[in-house]
C-alpha positions in Angstrom: -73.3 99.5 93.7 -76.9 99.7 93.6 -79.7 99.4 96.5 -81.1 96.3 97.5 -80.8 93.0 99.4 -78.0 90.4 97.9 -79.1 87.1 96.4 -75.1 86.2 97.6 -77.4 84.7 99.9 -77.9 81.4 98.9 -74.2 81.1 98.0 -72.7 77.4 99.8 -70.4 79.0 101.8 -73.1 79.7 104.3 -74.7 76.9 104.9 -70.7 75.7 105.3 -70.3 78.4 107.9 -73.7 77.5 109.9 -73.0 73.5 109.8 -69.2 74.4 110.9 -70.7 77.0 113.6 -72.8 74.5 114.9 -70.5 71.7 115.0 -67.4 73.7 116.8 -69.9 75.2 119.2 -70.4 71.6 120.5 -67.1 70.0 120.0 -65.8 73.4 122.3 -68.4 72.8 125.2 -67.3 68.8 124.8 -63.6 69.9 125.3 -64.4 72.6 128.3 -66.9 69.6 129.8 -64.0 66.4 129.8 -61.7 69.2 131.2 -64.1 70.2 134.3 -64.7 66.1 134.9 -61.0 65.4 134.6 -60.0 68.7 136.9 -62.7 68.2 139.6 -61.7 64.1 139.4 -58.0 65.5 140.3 -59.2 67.9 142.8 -61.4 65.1 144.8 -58.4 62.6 144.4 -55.2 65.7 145.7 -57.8 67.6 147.8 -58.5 67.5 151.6 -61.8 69.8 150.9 -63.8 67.4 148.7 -63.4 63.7 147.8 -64.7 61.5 145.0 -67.4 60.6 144.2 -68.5 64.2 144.8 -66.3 65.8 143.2 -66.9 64.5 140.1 -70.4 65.0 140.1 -69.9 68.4 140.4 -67.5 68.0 137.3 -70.4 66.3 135.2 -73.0 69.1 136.6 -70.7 72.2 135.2 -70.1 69.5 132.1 -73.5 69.3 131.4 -73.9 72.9 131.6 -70.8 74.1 128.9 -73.3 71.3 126.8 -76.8 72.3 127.3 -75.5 76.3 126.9 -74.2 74.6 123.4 -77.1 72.8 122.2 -79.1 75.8 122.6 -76.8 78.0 120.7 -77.2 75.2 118.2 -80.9 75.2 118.4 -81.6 78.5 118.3 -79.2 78.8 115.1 -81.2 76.4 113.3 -84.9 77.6 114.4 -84.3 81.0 113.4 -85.9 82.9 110.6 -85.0 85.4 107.9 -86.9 88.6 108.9 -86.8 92.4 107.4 -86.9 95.3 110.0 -86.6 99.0 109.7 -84.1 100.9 112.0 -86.3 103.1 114.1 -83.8 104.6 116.9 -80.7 104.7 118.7 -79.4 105.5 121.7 -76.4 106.1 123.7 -76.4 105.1 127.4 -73.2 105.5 129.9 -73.1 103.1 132.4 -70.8 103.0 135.8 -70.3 99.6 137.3 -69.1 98.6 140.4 -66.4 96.4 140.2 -63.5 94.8 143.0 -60.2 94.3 142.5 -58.6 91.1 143.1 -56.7 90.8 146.3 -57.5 88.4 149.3 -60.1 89.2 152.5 -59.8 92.8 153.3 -57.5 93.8 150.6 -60.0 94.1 148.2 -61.1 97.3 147.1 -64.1 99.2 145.2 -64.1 100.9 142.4 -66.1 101.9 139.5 -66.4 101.1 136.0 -67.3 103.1 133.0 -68.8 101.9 130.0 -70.8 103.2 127.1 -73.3 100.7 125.5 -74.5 101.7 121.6 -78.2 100.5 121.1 -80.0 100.2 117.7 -83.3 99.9 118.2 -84.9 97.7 114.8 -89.2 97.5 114.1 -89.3 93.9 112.9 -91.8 93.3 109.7 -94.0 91.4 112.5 -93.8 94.2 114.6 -91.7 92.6 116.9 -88.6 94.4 118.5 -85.0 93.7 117.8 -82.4 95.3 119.6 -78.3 95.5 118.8 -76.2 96.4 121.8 -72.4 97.2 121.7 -70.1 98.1 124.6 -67.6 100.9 124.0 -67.6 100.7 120.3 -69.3 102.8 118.2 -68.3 101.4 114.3 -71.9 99.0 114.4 -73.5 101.9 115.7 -72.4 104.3 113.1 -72.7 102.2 110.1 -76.9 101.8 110.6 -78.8 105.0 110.7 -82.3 105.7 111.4 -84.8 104.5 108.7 -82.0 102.0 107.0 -83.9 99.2 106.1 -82.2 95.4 107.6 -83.0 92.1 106.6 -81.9 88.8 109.3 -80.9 85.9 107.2 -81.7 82.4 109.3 -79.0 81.2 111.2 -76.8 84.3 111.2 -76.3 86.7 113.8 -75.6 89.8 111.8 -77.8 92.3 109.9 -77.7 93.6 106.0 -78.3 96.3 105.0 -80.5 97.5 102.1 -78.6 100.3 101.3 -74.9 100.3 100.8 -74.3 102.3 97.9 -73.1 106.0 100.5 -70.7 102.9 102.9 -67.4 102.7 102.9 -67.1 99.7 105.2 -69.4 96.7 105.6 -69.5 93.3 107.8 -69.5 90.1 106.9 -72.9 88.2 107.6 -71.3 85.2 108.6 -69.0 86.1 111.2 -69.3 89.6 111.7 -65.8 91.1 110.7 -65.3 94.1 109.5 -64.3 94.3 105.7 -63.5 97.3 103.3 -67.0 98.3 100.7 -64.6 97.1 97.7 -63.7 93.5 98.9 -66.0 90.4 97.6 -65.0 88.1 100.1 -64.8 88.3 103.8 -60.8 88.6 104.6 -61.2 86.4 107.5 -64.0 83.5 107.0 -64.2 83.9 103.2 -67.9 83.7 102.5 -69.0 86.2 100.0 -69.9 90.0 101.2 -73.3 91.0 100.6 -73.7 93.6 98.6 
């Protein structure tokens, strides 16, 4: 395998993956919003808390929101740009949140979470910066070191790499999955691997 940034690129089964991204994103937040109308309709109609007319309204409000959060998934997907970065730190934070357990009134108890987040810090060619945070998993982490060059292709949410030729592992630009160095085809979307 030699260095360098794949022309696998500009094979179809991308711009498949971003139309069919884009289209299940909104066809999910139309589901979730007819669901809140319907459920808040039923609670208005069964409930002796809230009646209709208001209750749906609320419905359409949290509706409208599973849409809007949608569209600008969608938009952002579409008004993205293919940038190059270089890799210029990374860090390790711990974390402790507090968190309550589920129980009713004074039931309820305290207690604390721990969680490790796995930054990778990335100099954009427009001197922007471009951070990649994972919680409690280190494989993304690992796999970019410091001074690996990355290029963002438009519309995708993952990085590659412009040298692959030392991996043993590497993730599928479309949807992100993890896939052995010697596979040509991502094992669960299908689009090619770039490298």
């Amino acid at each position: 395998m030699k260095k360098g940034f794949s022309e696998k690129i500009n094979d179809p089964a991308f711009d498949r993956y971003k139309k069919n991204s884009n289209r299940y994103s909104l066809i999910f937040a139309l589901i979730l919003s007819i669901i809140s109308i319907l459920s808040f309709y039923f609670y208005g109609e069964n409930s002796n808390e809230m009646d209709n007319p208001q209750a749906i309204y609320i419905g359409i409000f949290i509706g409208a929101i599973f849409i809007s959060i949608a569209l600008v998934q969608i938009f952002q997907r579409i008004n993205s740009k293919t940038w190059d970065g270089k890799v210029i730190d990374k860090k390790i934070e711990h974390k402790q949140i507090k968190k309550y357990s589920s129980g009713d009134g004074f039931f309820k108890h305290k207690y604390i979470e721990n969680k490790t987040e796995y930054i990778i810090i990335i100099k954009r060619d427009d001197s922007k910066i471009h951070t990649v945070i994972t919680e409690d998993d280190d494989t993304l982490f690992n796999y970019y070191k410091i001074g690996d060059l990355v290029r963002h292709h438009k519309g995708l949410n993952t990085l590659e790499k412009y040298d692959k030729t030392e991996d043993k592992i590497i993730f599928c630009n479309a949807c992100a999955s993890l896939n052995d160095i010697n596979d040509d085809f991502c094992h669960r979307c299908g689009a090619p691997l770039l490298k």
